[in-house]
C-alpha positions in Angstrom: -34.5 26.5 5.6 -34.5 27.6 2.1 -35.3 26.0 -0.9 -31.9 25.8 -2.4 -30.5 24.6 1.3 -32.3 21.3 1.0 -30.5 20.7 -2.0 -27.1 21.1 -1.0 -25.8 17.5 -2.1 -24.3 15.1 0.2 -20.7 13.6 -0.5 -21.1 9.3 -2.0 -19.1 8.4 0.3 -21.7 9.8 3.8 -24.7 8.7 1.7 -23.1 5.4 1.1 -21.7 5.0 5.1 -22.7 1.4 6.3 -25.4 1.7 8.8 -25.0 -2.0 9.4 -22.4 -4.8 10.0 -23.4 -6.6 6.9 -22.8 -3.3 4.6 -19.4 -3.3 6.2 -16.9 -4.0 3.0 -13.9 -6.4 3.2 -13.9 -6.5 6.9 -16.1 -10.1 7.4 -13.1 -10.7 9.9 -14.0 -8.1 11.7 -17.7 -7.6 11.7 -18.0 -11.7 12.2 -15.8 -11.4 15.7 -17.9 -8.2 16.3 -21.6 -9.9 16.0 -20.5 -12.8 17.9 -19.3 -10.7 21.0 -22.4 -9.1 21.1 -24.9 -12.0 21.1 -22.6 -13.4 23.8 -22.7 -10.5 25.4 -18.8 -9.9 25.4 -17.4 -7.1 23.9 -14.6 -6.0 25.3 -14.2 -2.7 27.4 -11.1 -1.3 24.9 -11.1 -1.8 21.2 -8.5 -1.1 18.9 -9.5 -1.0 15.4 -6.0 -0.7 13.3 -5.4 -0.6 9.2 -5.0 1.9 6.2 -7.9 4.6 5.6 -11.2 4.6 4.1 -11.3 1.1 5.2 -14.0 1.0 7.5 -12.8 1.6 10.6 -14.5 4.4 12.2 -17.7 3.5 10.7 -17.7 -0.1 12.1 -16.6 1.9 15.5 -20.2 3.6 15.4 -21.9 0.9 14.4 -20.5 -1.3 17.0 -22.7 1.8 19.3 -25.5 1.5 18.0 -25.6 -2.2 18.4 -24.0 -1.7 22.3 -27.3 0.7 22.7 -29.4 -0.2 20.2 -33.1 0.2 22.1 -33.9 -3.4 20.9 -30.2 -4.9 22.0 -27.6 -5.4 23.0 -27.9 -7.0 19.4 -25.4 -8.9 17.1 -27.1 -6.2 14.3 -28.8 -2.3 15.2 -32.1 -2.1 14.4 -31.4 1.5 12.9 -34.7 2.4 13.8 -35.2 3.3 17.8 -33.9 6.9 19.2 -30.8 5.1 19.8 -29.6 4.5 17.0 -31.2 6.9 15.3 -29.5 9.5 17.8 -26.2 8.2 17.1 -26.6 7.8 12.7 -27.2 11.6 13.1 -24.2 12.3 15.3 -26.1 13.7 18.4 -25.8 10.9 20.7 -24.7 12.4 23.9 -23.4 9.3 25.0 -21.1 8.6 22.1 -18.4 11.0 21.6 -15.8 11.1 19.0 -12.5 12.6 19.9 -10.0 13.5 16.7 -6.4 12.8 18.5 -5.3 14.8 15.6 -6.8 18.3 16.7 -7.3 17.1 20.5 -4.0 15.0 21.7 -3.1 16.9 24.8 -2.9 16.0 28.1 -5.4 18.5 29.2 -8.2 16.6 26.9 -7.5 13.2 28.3 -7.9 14.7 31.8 -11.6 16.0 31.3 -12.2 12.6 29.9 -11.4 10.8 32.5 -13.5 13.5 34.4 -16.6 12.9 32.4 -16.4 8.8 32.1 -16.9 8.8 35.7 -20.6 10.2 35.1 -23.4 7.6 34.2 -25.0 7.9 30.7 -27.6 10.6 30.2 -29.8 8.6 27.7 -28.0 5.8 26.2 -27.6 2.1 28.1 -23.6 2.1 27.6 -20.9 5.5 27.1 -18.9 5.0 24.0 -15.9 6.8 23.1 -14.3 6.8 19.7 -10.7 8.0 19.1 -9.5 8.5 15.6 -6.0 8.7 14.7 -5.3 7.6 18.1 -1.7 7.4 17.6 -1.7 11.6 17.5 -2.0 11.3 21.4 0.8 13.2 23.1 2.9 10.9 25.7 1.3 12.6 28.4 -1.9 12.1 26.9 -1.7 8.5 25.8 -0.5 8.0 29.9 -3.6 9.9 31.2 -5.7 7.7 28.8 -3.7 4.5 30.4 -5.1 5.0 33.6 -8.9 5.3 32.4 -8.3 1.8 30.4 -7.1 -0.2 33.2 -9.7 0.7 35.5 -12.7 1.3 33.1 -16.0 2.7 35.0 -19.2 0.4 34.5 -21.2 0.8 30.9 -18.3 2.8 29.1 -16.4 1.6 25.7 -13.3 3.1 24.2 -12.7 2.3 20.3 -9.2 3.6 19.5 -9.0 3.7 15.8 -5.4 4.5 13.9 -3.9 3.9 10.7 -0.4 3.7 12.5 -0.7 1.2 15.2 3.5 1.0 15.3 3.1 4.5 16.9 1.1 3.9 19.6 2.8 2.8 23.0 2.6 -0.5 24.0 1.2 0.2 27.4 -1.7 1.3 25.5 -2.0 -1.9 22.9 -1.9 -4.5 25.5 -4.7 -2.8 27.4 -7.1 -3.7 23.7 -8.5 -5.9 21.5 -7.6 -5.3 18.4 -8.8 -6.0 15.1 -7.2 -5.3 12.0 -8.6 -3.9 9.0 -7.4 -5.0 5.4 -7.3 -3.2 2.3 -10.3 -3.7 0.1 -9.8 -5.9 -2.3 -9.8 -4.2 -6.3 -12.9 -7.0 -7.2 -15.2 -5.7 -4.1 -14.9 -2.2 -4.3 -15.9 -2.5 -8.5 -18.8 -4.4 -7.1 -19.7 -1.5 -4.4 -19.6 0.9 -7.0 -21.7 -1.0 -9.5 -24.5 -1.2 -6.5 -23.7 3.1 -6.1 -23.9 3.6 -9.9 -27.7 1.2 -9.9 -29.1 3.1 -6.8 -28.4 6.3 -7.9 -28.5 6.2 -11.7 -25.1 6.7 -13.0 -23.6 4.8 -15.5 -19.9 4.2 -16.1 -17.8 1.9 -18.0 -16.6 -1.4 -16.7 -12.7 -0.3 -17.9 -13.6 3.0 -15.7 -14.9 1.2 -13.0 -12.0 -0.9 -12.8 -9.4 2.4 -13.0 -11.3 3.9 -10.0 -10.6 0.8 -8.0 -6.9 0.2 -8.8 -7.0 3.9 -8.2 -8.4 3.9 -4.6 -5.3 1.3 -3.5 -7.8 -0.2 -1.5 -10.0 2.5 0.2 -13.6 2.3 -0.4 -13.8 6.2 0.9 -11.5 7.1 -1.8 -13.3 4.9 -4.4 -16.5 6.7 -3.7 -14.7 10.3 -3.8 -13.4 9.8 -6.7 -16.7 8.1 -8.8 -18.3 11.6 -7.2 -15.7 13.6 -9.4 -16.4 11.7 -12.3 -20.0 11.6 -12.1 -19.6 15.6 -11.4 -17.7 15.9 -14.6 -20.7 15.7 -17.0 -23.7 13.7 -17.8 -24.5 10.4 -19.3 -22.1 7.7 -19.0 -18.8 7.7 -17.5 -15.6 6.9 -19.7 -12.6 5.5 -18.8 -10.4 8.4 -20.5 -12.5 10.7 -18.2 -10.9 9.1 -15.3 -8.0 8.8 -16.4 -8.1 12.3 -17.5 -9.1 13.5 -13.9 -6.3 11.5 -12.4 -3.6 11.7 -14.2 -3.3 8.2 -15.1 -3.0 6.4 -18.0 -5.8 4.1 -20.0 -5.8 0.1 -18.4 -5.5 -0.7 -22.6 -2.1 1.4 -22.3 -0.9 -0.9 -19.4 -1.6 -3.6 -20.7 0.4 -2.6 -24.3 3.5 -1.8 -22.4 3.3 -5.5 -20.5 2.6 -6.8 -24.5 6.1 -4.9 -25.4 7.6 -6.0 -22.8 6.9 -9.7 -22.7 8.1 -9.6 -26.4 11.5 -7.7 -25.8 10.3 -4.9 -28.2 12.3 -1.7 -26.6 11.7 0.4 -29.5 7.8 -0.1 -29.0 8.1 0.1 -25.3 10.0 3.5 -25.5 7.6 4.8 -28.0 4.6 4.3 -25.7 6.8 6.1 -22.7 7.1 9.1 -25.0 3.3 9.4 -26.0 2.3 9.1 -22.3 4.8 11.5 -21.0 4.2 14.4 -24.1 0.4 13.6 -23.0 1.1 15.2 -20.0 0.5 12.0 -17.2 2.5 11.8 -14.1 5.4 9.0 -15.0 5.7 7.3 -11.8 2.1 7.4 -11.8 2.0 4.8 -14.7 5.1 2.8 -13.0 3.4 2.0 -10.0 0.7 0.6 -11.7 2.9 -1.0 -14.7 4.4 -3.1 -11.5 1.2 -3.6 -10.0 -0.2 -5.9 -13.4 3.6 -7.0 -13.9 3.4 -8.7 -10.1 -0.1 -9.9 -10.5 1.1 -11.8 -13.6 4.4 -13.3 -11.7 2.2 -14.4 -8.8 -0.4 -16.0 -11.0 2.4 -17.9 -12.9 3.5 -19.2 -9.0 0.8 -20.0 -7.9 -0.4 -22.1 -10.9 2.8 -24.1 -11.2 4.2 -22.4 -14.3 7.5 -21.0 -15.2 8.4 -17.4 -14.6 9.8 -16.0 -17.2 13.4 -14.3 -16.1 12.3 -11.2 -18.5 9.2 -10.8 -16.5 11.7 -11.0 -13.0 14.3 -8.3 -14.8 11.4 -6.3 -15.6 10.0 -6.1 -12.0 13.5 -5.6 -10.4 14.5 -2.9 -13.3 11.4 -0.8 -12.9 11.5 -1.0 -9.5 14.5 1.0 -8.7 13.4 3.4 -11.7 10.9 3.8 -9.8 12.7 5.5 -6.5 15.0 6.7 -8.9 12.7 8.7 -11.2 11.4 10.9 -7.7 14.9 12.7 -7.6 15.9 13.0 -11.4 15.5 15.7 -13.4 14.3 13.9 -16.1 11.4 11.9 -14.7 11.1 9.3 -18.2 15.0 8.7 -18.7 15.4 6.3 -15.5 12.2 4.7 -16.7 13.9 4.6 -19.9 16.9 2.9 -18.9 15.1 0.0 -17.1 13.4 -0.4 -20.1 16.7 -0.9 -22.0 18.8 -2.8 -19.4 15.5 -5.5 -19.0 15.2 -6.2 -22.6 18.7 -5.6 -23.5 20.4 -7.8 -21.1 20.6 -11.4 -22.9 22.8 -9.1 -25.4 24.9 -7.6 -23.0 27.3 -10.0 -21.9 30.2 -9.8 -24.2 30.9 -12.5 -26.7 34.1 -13.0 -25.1 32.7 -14.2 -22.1 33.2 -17.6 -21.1 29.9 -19.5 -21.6 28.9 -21.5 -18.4 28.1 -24.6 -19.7 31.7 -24.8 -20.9 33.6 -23.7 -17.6 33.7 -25.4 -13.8 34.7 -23.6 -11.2 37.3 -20.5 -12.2 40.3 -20.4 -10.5 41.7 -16.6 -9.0 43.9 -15.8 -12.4 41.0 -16.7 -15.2 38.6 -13.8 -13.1 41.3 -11.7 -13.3 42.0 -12.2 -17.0 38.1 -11.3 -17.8 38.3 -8.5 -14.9 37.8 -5.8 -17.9 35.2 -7.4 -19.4 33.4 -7.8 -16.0 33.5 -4.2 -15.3 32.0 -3.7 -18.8 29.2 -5.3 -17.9 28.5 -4.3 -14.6 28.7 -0.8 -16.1 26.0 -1.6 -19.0 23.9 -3.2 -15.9 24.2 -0.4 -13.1 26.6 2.8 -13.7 26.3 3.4 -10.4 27.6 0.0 -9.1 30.6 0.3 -11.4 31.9 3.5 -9.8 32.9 2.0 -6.9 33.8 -1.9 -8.2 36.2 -0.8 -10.8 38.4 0.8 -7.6 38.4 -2.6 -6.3 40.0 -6.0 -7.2 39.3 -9.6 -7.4 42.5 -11.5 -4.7 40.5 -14.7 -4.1 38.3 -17.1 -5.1 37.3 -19.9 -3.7 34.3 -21.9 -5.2 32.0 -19.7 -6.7 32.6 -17.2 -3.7 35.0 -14.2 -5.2 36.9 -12.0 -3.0 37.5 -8.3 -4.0 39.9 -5.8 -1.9 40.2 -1.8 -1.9 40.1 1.2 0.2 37.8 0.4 3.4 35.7 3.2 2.3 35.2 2.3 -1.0 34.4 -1.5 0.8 31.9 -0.6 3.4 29.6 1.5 0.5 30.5 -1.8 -2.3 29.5 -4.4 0.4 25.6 -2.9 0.5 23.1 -5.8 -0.7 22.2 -3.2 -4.1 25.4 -3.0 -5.6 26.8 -6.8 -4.2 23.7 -7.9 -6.1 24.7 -6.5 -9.5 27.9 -7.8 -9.3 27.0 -10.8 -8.3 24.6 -11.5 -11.5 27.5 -10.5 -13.7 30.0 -13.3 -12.6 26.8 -15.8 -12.8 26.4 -14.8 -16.7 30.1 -15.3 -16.8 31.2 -17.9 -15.2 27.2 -19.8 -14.4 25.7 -20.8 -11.1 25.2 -18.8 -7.8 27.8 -16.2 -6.7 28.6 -14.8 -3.7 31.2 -11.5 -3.5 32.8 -10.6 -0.4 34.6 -7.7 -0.1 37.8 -6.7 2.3 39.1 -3.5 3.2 43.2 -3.4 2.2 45.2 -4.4 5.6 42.5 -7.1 6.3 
């Protein structure tokens, strides 16, 4: 081999590959039932190990055979040292096998497995197959497997592992155990990274650190891939604008202004910052996502504690939200952004000064609704253009309580009567009228 071949570099996230239950991140649920079935001696003959990727699961799948045939075991840990394992770490194990379901989901493949479990093990004490993205199997296929996991031969294992478990049939589910892997929590993988950075001498900011982690959405593979980009980008230490740069996201400092401006109700501010960030080039929706993602964690953390949420805070979240979905379609990526901005912070001023105040009304009889029926309209317009297109071909015939009835073409009904634009309408005849309203709406005829 040449001198330049033994330098080819290795990929973070294959140096970094838990060798180990205890290296295993976020999954204590898992590697804790895992240890315990294998000092009792009780693993069971079909595994399923199900959640989102770069979570663990295929390398818990091979750690679970090493421990199965671990030349010291079968031990709760591998020793990582014997041929065994050291047979299977390198991927030439001839009794382990994985199978991608992605590239090899046919019948025909099932069917020379189930030829080939039938045969003892050539080296190893126990056969282990592993089948990633087992919910690519073919129905024929996924049947032919069937028949090898209800009547398992002695010393063989099958570890399905899938980031879609709703796809896979339930014939196959109720023939394994399963165990479901979590997303990594944001707080763990910085913590994996800062034990990367130390071993291997890289050096990156905390505020970077913490980018790479939102940005991963809770994949420890993808956090490594993407502090190898980083750390490919240049030398000396690693910068938050740098990843931000490489991603396409905005600074955390930037997030954090636009939750300042809008927690104060300052629009003009708010929109400002939207212009900078989309004549900077970053992806919009990009910078929504994780705009919700801090807006959330600061609702929940008002719950939990006890505290008031603030119904700005609520607006904002719902607002963004569906400028969110609607921002993938327009033309104009910022301008639905923009408007949610707007109707948030703009709403205590919408409701025309006409409006009867709640604290001054009870309950409004059929003739007073109709009497501020254009002013309604108005502001169901200010609050959801889309919503008013179809309520102003409607109108109000009975009330009764705080429950308004509204009548049109059955057409026009059926689309009106979805929980989105019911909703809007809804909110309006609260801030008219106060308390909790229900609208029902007829088709004409009715």
């Amino acid at each position: 081999m040449s001198e330049g071949a033994d330098r080819i570099p290795v990929a973070l996230y294959r140096q970094w590959r838990p060798q180990r239950f205890a290296e295993v991140v976020g999954q204590e649920h898992v590697t804790r039932t895992l240890r315990y079935a294998l000092k009792k001696g009780k693993v069971a003959h079909a595994l399923l190990f199900a959640g989102p990727r770069g979570t663990g699961k295929t390398s818990t799948a091979r750690i679970l055979a090493k421990a199965l045939n671990c030349g010291n075991g079968p031990a709760p840990e591998p020793c990582n040292t014997c041929p065994e394992c050291l047979a299977i770490t390198a991927g030439t194990a001839l009794d382990v096998l994985e199978i991608d379901a992605a590239s090899r989901r046919g019948i025909d493949e099932m069917r020379e497995l189930r030829e080939r479990v039938k045969l003892a093990p050539v080296a190893a004490r126990h056969k282990v197959y592993i089948i990633d993205e087992a919910h690519m199997l073919t129905t024929e296929a996924a049947n032919a497997l069937l028949k090898t996991l209800e009547e398992p031969p002695p010393r063989v294992y099958f570890i399905l592992a899938t980031t879609e478990p709703h796809k896979m049939p339930v014939t196959i589910l109720s023939r394994c155990q399963r165990f479901d892997f979590r997303r990594i929590a944001a707080e763990l993988i910085t913590r994996h990274l800062e034990r990367v950075l130390e071993a291997t001498g890289g050096q990156a900011t905390p505020a970077a650190l913490k980018l790479i982690a939102q940005a991963a959405e809770g994949s420890l593979r993808d956090a490594l891939g993407i502090l190898d980009q980083v750390l490919a980008l240049g030398e000396g230490e690693v910068e938050e604008e740098t990843v931000a740069d490489l991603l396409g996201k905005v600074r955390l400092s930037a997030l954090e202004e636009m939750a300042a401006f809008l927690r104060r109700g300052d629009a003009a501010g708010a929109l400002r910052l939207l212009q900078e960030i989309d004549q900077a080039g970053k992806d919009i929706t990009l910078f929504v996502r994780d705009l919700l993602a801090l807006l959330r964690e600061e609702m929940l953390e008002h719950i939990l504690a006890g505290k008031e949420v603030a119904p700005r805070l609520v607006r904002c979240l719902e607002e963004l939200s569906r400028a969110l979905e609607e921002s993938r379609v327009a033309a104009l990526k910022t301008l639905p952004v923009e408007l949610a901005v707007v109707r948030a912070l703009y709403k205590e001023a919408s409701t025309p000064e006409n409006a009867p105040r709640p604290e001054d009304t009870g309950d409004p009889s059929l003739e007073r609704v109709r009497s501020v029926w254009p002013e309604i309209l108005r502001a169901v317009k200010d609050l959801r253009p889309v919503t008013f297109g179809f309520v102003s071909r409607v109108g109000p015939v009975a009330v009764s309580g705080r429950c308004l009835q509204v009548a049109g073409e059955p057409e026009i009904c059926a689309i009106l009567g979805r929980q989105e634009h019911r909703a809007v309408v809804e909110e309006v005849l609260g801030r008219f009228f106060g308390g909790c309203w229900r609208m029902e709406v007829i088709g004409k005829g009715k």
